[in-house]
C-alpha positions as CSV (number, residue, x, y, z in Angstrom):
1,X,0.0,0.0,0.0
2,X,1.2,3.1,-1.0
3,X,2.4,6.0,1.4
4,X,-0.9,8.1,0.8
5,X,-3.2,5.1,1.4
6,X,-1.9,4.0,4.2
7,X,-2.3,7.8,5.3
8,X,-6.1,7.8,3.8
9,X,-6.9,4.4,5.5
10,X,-5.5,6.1,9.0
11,X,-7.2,9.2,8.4
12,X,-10.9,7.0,7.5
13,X,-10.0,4.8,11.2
14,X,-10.0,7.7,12.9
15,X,-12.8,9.6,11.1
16,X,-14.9,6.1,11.9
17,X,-13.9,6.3,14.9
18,X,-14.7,10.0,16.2
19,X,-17.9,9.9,14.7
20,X,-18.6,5.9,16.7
21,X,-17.8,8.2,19.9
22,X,-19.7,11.2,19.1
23,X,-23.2,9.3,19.3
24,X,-21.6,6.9,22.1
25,X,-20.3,9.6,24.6
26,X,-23.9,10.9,26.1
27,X,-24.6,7.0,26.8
28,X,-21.3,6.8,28.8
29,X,-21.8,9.9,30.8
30,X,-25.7,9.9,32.0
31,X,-27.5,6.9,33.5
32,X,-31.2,8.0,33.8
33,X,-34.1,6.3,35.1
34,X,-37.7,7.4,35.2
35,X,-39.0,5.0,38.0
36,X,-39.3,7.2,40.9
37,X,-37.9,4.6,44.0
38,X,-40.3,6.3,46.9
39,X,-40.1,9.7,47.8
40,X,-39.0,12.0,51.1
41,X,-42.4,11.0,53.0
42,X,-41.0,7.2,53.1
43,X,-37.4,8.7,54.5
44,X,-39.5,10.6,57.3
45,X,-39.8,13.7,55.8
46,X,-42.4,16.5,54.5
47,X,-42.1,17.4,51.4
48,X,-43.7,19.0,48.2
49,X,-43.8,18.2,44.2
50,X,-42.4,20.7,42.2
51,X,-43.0,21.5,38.4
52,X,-41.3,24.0,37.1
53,X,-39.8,24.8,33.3
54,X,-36.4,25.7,31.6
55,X,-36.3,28.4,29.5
56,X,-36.5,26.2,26.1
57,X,-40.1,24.8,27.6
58,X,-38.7,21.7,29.4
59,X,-40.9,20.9,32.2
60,X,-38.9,19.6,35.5
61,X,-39.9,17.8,38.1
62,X,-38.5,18.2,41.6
63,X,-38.5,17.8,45.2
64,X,-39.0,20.4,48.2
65,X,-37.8,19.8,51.7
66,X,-38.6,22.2,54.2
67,X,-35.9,22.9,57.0
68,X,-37.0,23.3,60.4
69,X,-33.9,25.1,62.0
70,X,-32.8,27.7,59.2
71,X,-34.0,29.7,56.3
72,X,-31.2,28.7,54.0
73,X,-32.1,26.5,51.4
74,X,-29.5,23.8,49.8
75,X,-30.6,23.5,46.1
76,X,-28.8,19.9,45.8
77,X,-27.7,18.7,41.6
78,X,-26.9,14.6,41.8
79,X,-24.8,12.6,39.7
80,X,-25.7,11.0,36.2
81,X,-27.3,7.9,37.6
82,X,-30.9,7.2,38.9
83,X,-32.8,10.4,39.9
84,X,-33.9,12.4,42.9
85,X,-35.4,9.1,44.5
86,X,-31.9,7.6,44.6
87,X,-30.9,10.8,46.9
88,X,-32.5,10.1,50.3
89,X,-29.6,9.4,52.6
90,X,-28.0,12.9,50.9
91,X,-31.0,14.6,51.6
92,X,-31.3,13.5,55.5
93,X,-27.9,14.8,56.1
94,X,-28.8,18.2,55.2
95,X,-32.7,17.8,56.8
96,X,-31.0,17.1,60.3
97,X,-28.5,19.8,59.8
98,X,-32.0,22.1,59.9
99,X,-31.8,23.0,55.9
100,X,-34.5,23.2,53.5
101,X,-33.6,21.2,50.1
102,X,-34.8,21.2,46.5
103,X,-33.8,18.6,44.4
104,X,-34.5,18.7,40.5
105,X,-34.6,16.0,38.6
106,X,-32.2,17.3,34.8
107,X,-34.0,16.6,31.8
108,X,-34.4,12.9,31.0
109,X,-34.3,12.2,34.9
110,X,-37.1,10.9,36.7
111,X,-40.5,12.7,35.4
112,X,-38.7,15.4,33.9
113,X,-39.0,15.7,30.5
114,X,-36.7,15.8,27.6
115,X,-33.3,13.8,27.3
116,X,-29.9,15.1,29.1
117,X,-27.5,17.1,27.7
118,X,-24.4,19.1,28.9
119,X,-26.5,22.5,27.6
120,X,-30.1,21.0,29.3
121,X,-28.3,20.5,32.8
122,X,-27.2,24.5,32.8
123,X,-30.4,25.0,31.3
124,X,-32.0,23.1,34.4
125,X,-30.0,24.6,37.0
126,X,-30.8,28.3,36.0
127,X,-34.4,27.0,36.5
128,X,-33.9,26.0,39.7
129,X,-32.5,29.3,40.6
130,X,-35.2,31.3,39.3
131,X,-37.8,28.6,40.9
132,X,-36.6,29.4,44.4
133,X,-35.1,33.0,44.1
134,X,-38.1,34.4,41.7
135,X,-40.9,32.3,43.4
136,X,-40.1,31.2,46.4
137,X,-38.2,34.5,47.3
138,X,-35.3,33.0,48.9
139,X,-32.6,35.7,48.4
140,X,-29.7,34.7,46.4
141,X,-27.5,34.5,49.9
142,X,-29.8,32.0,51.6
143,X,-28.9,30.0,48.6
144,X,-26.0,27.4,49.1
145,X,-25.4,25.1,46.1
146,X,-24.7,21.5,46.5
147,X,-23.4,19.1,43.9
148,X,-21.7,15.9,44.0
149,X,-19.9,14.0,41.1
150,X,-21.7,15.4,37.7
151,X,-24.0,17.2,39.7
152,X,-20.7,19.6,41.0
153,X,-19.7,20.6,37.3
154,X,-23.6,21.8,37.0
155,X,-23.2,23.2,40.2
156,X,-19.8,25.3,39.6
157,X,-21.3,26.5,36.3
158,X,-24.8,28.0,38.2
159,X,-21.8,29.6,40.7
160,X,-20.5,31.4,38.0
161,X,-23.1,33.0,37.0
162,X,-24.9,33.5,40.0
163,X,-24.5,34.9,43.7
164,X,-25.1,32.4,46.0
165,X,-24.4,32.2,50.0
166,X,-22.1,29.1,49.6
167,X,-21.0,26.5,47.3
168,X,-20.2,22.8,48.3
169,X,-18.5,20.3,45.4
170,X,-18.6,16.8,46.7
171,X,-16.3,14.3,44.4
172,X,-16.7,16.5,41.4
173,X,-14.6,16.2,38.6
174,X,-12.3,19.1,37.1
175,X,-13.4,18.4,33.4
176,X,-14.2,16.1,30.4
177,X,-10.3,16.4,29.1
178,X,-9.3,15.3,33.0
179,X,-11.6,12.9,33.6
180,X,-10.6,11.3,30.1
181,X,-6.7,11.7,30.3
182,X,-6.5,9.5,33.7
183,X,-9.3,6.5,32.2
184,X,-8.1,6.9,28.5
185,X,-4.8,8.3,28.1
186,X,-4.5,7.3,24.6
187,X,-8.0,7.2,23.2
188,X,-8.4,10.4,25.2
189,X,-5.8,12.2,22.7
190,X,-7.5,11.2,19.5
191,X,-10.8,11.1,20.0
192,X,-13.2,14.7,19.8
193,X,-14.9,15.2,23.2
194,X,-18.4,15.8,23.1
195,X,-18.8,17.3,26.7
196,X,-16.5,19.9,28.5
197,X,-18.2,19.7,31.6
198,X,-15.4,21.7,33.1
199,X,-15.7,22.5,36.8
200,X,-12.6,24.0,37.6
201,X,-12.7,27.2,34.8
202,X,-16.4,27.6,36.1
203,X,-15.3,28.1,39.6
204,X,-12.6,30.0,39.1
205,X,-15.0,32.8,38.3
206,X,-17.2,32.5,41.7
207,X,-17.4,35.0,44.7
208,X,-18.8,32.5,47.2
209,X,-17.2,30.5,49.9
210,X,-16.5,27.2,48.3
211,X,-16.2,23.9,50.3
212,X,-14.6,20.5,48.4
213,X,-14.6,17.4,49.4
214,X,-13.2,14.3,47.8
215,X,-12.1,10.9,49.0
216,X,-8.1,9.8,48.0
217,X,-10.5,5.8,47.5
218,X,-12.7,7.5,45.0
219,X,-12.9,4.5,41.9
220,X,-14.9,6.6,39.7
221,X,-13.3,10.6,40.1
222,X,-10.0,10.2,40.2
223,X,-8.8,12.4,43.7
224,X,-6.5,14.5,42.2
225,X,-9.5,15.7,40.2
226,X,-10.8,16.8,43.3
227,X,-7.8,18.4,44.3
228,X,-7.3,20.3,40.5
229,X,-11.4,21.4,41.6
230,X,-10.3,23.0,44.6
231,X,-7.3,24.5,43.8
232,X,-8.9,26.6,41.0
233,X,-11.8,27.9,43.8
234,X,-11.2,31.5,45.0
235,X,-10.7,32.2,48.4
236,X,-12.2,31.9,50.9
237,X,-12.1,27.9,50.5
238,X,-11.8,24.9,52.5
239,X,-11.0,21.5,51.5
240,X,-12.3,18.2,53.4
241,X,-10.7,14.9,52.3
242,X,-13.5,11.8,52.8
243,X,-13.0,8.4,53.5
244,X,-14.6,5.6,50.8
245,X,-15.8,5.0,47.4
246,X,-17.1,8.1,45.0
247,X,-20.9,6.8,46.3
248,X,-20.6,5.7,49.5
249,X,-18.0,8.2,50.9
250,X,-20.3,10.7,52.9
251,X,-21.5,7.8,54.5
252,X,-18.6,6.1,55.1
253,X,-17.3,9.2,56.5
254,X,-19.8,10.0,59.1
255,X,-19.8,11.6,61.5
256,X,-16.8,13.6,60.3
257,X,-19.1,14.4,57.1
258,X,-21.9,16.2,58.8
259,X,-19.4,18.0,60.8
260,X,-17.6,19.3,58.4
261,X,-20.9,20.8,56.4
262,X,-21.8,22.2,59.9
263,X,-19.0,23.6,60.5
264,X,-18.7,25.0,56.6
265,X,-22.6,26.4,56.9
266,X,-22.2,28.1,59.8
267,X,-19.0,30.2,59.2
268,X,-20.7,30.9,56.1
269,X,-24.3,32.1,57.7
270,X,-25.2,35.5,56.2
């Protein structure tokens, strides 16, 4: 074979294969399912349903947790798999901490509409926002933001463009190109990225107290991802380093966990 089509045959491979990975990559980054697995009542607590809409017409469905203790509100953004059901033991933390929570299911997720995407999430988030800043007249610095895993990059991007009273990013991941370098070093070279889903640029750009939090036994976000998260946050910040797996850490890490949110929320308190 000649010098040019061994260079045309190279050049088809890797044509095949970007385009293979363009349709694959939103199937290996979100996990949803539309079965809602109970709901706050059978965890022990009050809630309401929640419909509200993105600004392309997506209708979201959500979760409201009233507090008992404070009149902050944690607006919480989960990972890529399950939905809002899948979030209970989460939610409790920040119930018995005296918090309100709302929880949106993304597009795709649970009885939200539509199907995920890295513009739907942002698109999702700002929703959120407006639902309890616009509606529920929360100001922005009774906000605090809460994200762990996928749910920090949405998170970090909502901080940047909003004010709110704190930020927490629990086993988030820096970016796409990160994320990608340390699973696929080589494929990760070659191959177009769909997503950016870049948490540390978005934070940089934040005026909020930022807490991080990341376990060094994370399987699934590399820790120094965590690390490359926080060290892009503004002052003031505060890193907490868990103990586990990427989903079982904050329980693993009890009691230490709820400490350190305490401890976080209240030196933040407006």
């Amino acid at each position: 074979m000649s010098l040019i089509g061994t260079l045309s045959s190279i050049l088809a491979g890797w044509a095949l294969l970007n385009g293979f990975m363009f349709f694959a990559q939103p199937g290996m980054l979100f996990y949803p399912t539309s079965r809602l697995e109970g709901s706050p009542l059978n965890w022990g607590m009050a809630y309401e349903d929640v419909t509200l809409q993105a600004d392309d017409g997506i209708n979201l469905h959500g979760w409201f947790v009233p507090g008992q203790d404070s009149d902050r509100v944690v607006l919480f953004f989960h990972g890529n798999a399950g939905n809002i059901s899948h979030r209970g033991e989460s939610i409790a933390v920040f119930h018995r901490l005296g918090l309100s929570v709302f929880i949106p299911d993304y597009r795709g997720y649970g009885r939200s509409q539509g199907s995920p995407s890295e513009e739907g999430l942002y698109r999702d988030a700002s929703a959120a926002w407006n639902w309890l800043v616009d509606q529920q007249g929360y100001s922005p610095d009774q906000v605090v933001l809460f994200g762990r895993s996928l749910g920090g990059v949405v998170a970090a991007k909502l901080a940047s463009e909003v004010r709110p009273g704190a930020i927490i990013l629990e086993s988030t991941l820096s970016s796409a190109r990160d994320a990608a370098r340390g699973i696929f070093p080589v494929l990760s070279r070659i191959v177009w990225l769909r997503f950016d889903l870049n948490a540390a640029n978005s934070i940089r750009q934040t005026k909020a107290p930022v807490l991080v939090l990341h376990s060094p036994d994370d399987e699934i976000i590399p820790y120094p991802l965590g690390r490359l998260v926080f060290e892009a946050a503004p002052e003031p910040k505060r890193f907490v380093e868990l103990s586990g797996g990427h989903n079982d850490g904050f329980i693993v890490s009890e009691p230490g966990y709820s400490i350190a949110l305490a401890d976080f929320l209240d030196k933040t308190d407006q």
